[in-house]
C-alpha positions in Angstrom: 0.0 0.0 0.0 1.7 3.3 -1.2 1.2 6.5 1.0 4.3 8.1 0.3 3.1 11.6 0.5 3.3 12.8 4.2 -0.2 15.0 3.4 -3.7 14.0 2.9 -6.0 16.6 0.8 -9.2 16.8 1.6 -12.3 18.5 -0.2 -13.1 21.8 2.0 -16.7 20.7 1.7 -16.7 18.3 4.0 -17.3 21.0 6.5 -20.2 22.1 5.2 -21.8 18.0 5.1 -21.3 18.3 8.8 -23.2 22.0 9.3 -26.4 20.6 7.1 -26.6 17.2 8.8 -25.4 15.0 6.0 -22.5 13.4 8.1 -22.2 13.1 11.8 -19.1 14.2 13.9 -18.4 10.5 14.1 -19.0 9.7 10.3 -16.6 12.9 9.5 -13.8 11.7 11.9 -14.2 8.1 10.6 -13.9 9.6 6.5 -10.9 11.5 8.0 -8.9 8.8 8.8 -10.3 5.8 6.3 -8.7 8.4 3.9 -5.6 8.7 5.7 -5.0 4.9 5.3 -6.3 4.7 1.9 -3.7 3.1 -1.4 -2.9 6.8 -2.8 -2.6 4.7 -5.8 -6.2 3.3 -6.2 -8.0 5.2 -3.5 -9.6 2.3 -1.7 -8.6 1.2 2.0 -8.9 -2.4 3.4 -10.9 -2.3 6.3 -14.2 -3.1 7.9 -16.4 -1.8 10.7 -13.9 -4.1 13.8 -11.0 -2.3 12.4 -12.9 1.3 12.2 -14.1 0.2 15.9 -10.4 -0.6 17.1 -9.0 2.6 16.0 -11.4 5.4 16.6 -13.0 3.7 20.2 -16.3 3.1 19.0 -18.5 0.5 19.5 -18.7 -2.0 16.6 -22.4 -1.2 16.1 -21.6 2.4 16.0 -19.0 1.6 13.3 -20.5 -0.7 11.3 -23.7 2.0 11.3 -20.9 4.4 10.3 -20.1 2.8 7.2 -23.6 2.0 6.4 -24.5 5.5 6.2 -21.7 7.1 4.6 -22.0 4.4 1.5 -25.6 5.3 1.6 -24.7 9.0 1.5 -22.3 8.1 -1.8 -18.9 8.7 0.1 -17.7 5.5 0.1 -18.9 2.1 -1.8 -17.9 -1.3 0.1 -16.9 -4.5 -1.1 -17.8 -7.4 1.6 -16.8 -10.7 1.3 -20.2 -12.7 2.6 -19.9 -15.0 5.6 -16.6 -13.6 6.2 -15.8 -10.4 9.1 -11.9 -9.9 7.5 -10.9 -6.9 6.1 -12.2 -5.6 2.9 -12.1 -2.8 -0.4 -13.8 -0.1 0.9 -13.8 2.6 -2.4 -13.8 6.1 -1.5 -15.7 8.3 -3.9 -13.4 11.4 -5.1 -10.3 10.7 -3.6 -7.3 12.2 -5.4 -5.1 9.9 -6.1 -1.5 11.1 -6.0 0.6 7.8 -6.9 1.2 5.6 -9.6 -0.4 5.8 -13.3 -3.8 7.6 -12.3 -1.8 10.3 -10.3 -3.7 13.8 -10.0 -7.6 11.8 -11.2 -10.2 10.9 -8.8 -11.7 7.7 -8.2 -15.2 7.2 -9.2 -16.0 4.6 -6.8 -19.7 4.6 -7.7 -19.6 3.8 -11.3 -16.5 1.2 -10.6 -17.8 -2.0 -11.2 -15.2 -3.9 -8.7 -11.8 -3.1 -7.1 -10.0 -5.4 -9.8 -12.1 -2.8 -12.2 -12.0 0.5 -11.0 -13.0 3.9 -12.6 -11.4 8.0 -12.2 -12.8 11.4 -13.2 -10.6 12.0 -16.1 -7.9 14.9 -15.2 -8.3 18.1 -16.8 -5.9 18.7 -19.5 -2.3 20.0 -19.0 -0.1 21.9 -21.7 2.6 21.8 -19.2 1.8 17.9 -18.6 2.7 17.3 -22.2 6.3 18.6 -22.2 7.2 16.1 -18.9 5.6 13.5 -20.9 7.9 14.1 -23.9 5.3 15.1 -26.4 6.1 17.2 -28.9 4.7 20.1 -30.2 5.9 23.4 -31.3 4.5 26.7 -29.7 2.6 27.7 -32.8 0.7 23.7 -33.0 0.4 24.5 -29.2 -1.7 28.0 -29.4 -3.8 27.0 -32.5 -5.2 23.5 -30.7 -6.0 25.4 -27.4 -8.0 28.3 -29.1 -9.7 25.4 -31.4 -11.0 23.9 -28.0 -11.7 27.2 -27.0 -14.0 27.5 -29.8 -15.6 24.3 -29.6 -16.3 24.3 -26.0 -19.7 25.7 -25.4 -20.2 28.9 -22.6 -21.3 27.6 -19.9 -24.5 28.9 -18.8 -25.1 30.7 -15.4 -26.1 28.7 -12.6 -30.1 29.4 -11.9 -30.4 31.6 -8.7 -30.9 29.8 -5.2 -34.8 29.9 -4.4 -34.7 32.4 -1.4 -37.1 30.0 0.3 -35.0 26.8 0.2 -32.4 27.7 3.2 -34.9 29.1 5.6 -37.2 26.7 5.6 -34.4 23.8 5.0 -33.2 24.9 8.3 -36.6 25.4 10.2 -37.3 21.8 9.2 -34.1 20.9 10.4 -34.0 22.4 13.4 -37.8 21.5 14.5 -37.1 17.9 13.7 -34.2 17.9 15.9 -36.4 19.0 18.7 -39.5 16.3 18.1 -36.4 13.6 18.3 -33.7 14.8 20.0 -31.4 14.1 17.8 -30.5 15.6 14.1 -31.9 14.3 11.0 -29.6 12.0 8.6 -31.2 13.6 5.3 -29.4 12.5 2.3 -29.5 14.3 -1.3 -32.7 13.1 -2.5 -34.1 15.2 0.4 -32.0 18.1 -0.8 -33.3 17.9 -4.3 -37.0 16.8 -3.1 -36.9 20.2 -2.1 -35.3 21.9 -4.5 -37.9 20.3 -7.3 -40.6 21.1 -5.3 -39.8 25.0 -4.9 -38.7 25.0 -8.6 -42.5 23.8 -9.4 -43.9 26.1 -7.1 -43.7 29.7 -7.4 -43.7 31.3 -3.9 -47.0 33.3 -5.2 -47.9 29.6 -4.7 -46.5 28.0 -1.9 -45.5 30.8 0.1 -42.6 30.1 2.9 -45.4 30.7 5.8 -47.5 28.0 4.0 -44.9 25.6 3.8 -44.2 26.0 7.1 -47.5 25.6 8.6 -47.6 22.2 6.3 -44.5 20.7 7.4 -45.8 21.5 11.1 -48.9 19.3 10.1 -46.6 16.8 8.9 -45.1 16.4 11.9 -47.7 16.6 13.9 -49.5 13.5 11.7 -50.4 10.6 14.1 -51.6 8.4 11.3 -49.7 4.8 11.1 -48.3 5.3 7.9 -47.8 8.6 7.7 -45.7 8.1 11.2 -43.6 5.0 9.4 -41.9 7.5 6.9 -39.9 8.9 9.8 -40.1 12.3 9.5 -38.6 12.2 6.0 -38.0 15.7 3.9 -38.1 13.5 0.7 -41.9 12.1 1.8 -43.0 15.6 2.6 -41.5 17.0 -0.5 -43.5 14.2 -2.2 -47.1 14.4 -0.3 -47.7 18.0 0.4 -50.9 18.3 -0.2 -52.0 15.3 2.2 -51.2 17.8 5.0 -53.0 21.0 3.7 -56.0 20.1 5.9 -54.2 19.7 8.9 -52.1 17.0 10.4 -53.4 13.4 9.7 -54.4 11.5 12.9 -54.8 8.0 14.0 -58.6 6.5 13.7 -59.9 5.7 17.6 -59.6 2.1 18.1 -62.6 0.0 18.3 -63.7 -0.3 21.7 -61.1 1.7 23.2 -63.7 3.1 25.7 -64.0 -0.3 27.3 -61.2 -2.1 29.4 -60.3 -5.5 28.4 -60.6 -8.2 30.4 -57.9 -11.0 31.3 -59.0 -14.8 30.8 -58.5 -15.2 34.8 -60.8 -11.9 35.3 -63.7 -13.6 33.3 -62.9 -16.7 35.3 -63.6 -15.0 38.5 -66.3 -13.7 37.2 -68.1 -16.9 36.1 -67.2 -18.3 39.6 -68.9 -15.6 41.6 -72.3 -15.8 39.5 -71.4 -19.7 40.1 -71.8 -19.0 43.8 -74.4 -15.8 43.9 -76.6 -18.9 41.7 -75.9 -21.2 44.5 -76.9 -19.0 47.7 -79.8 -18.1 45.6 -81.2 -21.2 45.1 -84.3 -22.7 47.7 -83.3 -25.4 49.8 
């Protein structure tokens, strides 16, 4: 396993995955360090959830739930060996590789069909990359092929403007389920974008950010069995909206649940004392 290079880069938006709720302290610290003893050559680290345990003091529940969610959450993409708790290739989606014949790509662990068969983000073309590989070319070929790709490559179009209702109520929803559980939600992207599709198909003239509010309160606040089974989830809400727009939706009374049920030995003793109230009654 190569890590030659005494530094370990790391993508400053991590940081940001751990202020929104899409990675725990714990699942930060453990992405930390499973790229820290990952092959800088192929970007995947031989592990599993006992060795993640061992080294960062965790319970092996807690690690293995770890790993779970961060493959779930498209940072990492396992490899298990069924019937078997050894080590095993554990790809890590993006890492930089900085050793051997894929130095400076990034390894596309999701779209890698095995660690024998792996897959990178190509790296962006160099000039400067083409002299240290001894290509030749002369100044002039240089300057013509860069301003044909110029050309050729389309202008990128502006990035749409964030809907000014999205990071409000994104965190009011995250905050107010935090309260209702005690604990934050683990919302992955297709909350995120369940969101961002539903205020891009709503104009706020619409579905104004006090409306959506009071709805998600209703969601909430749903006591209904199946409604209650979804967990809470952005993605559901995002989905069901208008479910909620009469209020929240609450449990059917049960049957009967006026009346107190009574034990086999209660209607026993009760069939007894009749048994004996019959016999006092009777005439001698």
């Amino acid at each position: 396993m190569s890590r030659q290079n005494g530094f370990l880069q790391l993508r400053r938006g991590l940081w940001e995955h751990l202020r929104d709720g899409r990675m725990s302290i714990t699942e930060t610290l453990a992405f930390i360090y499973i790229c820290s003893e990952a092959d800088t050559r192929t970007g995947i680290w031989k592990g599993s959830a006992s060795a993640l345990s061992g080294e960062l003091g965790v319970p092996d529940r807690t690690a293995r739930d770890v790993l779970e969610r961060m493959e779930r959450g498209g940072y990492i993409r396992r490899f298990p060996v069924p019937g078997r708790h050894a080590c095993y290739p554990i790809l890590i989606h993006k890492f930089l590789i900085t050793d051997g014949e894929h130095n400076g790509e990034h390894l596309n662990a999701i779209d890698s069909k095995s660690p024998g068969d792996l897959m990178y983000f190509a790296r962006e073309h160099d000039v400067e990359g083409d002299v240290e590989h001894g290509v030749e070319h002369s100044a002039a070929q240089k300057k013509k092929r860069i301003k044909k790709e110029t050309e050729e490559k389309p202008a990128a179009k502006p990035a749409p403007p964030a809907d000014p209702r999205f990071q409000p109520f994104f965190q009011f929803a995250y905050e107010s389920f935090a309260r209702k559980h005690s604990r934050k939600p683990i919302w992955q992207g297709k909350d995120r974008n369940g969101l961002k599709n539903l205020l891009r198909n709503q104009s706020a003239e619409v579905l104004p950010a006090e409306r959506l509010q009071t709805l998600w309160r209703n969601f909430l606040s749903s006591t209904e069995a199946f409604t209650a089974k979804q967990g809470d989830s952005l993605a559901y809400f995002c989905s069901n909206l208008d479910k909620f727009s009469d209020g929240p939706i609450m449990a059917a009374p049960q049957k009967g649940a006026n009346h107190e049920k009574r034990s086999v030995g209660d209607k026993m003793r009760a069939t007894l004392a009749a048994y004996r109230t019959a016999e006092q009654d009777r005439p001698n």
